[in-house]
N, C-alpha and C positions, 0 to 999 in steps of 0.2 A: 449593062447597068447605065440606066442614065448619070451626066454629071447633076452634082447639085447645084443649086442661083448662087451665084457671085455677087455682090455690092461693090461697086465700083465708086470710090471718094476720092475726087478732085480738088484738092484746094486751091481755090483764086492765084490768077496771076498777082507781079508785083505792084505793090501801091507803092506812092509815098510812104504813107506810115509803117507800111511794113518793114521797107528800106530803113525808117528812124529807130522804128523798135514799138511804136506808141502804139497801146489798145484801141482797135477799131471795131467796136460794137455796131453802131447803130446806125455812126456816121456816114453815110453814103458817098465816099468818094470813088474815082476812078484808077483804073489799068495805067502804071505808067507804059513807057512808047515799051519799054523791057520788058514788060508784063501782057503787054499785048501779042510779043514778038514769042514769049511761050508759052501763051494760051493758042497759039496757031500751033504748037510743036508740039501739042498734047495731042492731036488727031494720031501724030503719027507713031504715038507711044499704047494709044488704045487697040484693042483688039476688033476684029470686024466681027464682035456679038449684036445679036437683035436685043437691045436692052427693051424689055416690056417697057419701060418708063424712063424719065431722063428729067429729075428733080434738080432744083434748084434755090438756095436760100434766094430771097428776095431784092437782095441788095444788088447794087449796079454791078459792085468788080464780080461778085460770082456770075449773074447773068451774062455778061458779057464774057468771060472765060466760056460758059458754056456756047454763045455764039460764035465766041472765033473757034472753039475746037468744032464746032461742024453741026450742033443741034439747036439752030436756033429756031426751028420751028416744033421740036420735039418738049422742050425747056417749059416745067412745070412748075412756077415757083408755091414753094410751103413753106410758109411763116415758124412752123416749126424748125426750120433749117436756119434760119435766120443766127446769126454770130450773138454771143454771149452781149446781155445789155448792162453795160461797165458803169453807166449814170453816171457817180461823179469822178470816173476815173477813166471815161473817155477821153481819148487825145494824151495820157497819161503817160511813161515811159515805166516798166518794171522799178527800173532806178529810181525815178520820181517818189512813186509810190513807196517802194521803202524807205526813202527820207524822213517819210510821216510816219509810217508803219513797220516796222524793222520788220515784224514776225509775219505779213503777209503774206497769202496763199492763197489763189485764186480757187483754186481745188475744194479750196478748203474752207474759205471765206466768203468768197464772193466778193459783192462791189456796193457800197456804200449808195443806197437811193436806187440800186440794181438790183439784177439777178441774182439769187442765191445758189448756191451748187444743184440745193436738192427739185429748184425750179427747172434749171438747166438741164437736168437729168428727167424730170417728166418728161420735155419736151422731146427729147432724146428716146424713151420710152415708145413715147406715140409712133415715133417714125419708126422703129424696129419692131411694132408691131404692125404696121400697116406692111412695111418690107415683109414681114417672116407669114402674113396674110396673102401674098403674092405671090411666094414660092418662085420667085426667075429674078435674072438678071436685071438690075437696078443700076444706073449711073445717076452719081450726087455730084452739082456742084456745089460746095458753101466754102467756110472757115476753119481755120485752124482749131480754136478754142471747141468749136461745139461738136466739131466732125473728130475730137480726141475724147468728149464726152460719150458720143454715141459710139466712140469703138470701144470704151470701156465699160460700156451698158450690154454690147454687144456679146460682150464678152461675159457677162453677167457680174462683173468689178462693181466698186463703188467709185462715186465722181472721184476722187480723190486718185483714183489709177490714172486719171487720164493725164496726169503731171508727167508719166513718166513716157508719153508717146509723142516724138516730136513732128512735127508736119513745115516742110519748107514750103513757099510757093510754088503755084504749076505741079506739086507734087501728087502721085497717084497710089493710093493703096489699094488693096483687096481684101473684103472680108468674106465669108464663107463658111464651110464648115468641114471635118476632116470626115467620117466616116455617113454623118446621118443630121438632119434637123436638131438633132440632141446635141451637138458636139460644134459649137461656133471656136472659130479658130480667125485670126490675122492670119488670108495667105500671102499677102506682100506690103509692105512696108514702106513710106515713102521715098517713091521711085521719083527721080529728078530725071 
């Protein structure tokens, strides 16, 4: 029996803002020197599969995670991968944002002059049909926010799941499936 494709999701080393807590959508900043030091340490946490392809949200920290882990000639960035666009809630803290919004839920609500969930989730769509079109082994680098959308799409959930799947930096999951194409399953969980 063959096995079935795996989807390999990496989330970006550390930022600054990751380290403050603030939404970074859009904003193109860089790996701190920490964030570099475990985007190198994710080669050795990958397995030595032939991934068909080796995507990447467009953004600096994911691209660059995906060069220090070892595919920076392979790195295929898709605008669909791209991290959730916060508008006026870029550079924002969760904290911040509930000063003004007590009942806020990104899941739920989205971002003001941004992304709505149900946007979020198309994008998220595209790319799980282009994967489940390809039938093999896929490595992602992007973000938090959207690579928690697409495992909840994946999973056939509404945006609103994707609250409940955390993703640390440098963290690696695995999505896949348990018996058949029919049967999409989370097989690993972010591994630090």
């Amino acid at each position: 029996m063959n096995r079935l494709p795996q989807i390999w999701l990496v989330r970006h080393g550390e930022t600054a803002w990751s380290v403050s807590r603030q939404h970074t959508g859009r904003t193109d900043i860089s790996l701190t020197e920490a964030g570099e030091a475990a985007a190198k340490r994710i080669a050795e946490r990958l397995p030595s599969l032939d991934f068909t392809a080796v995507w990447s949200s467009p953004s600096i920290r994911a691209r660059r995670t995906g060069e220090l882990t070892g595919f920076a000639t392979r790195l295929v960035p898709a605008d669909d991968l791209a991290e959730w666009d916060y508008a006026a809630y870029e550079g924002r803290t969760r904290k911040e944002i509930l000063a003004d919004r007590p009942d806020w839920n990104l899941f739920r609500d989205g971002c003001p002059q941004g992304e709505t969930p149900e946007a979020v989730a198309a994008r998220a769509d595209r790319v799980i049909a282009s994967l489940r079109g390809r039938n093999a082994d896929v490595l992602i680098f992007s973000s938090a926010h959207i690579l928690r959308v697409l495992t909840a799409r994946w999973l056939g959930l509404p945006v609103g799941a994707a609250a409940h799947f955390l993703l640390d930096t440098a963290s690696i999951s695995v999505l896949g499936y348990e018996h058949d194409g029919d049967e999409p399953v989370i097989r690993s969980w972010n591994q630090s």
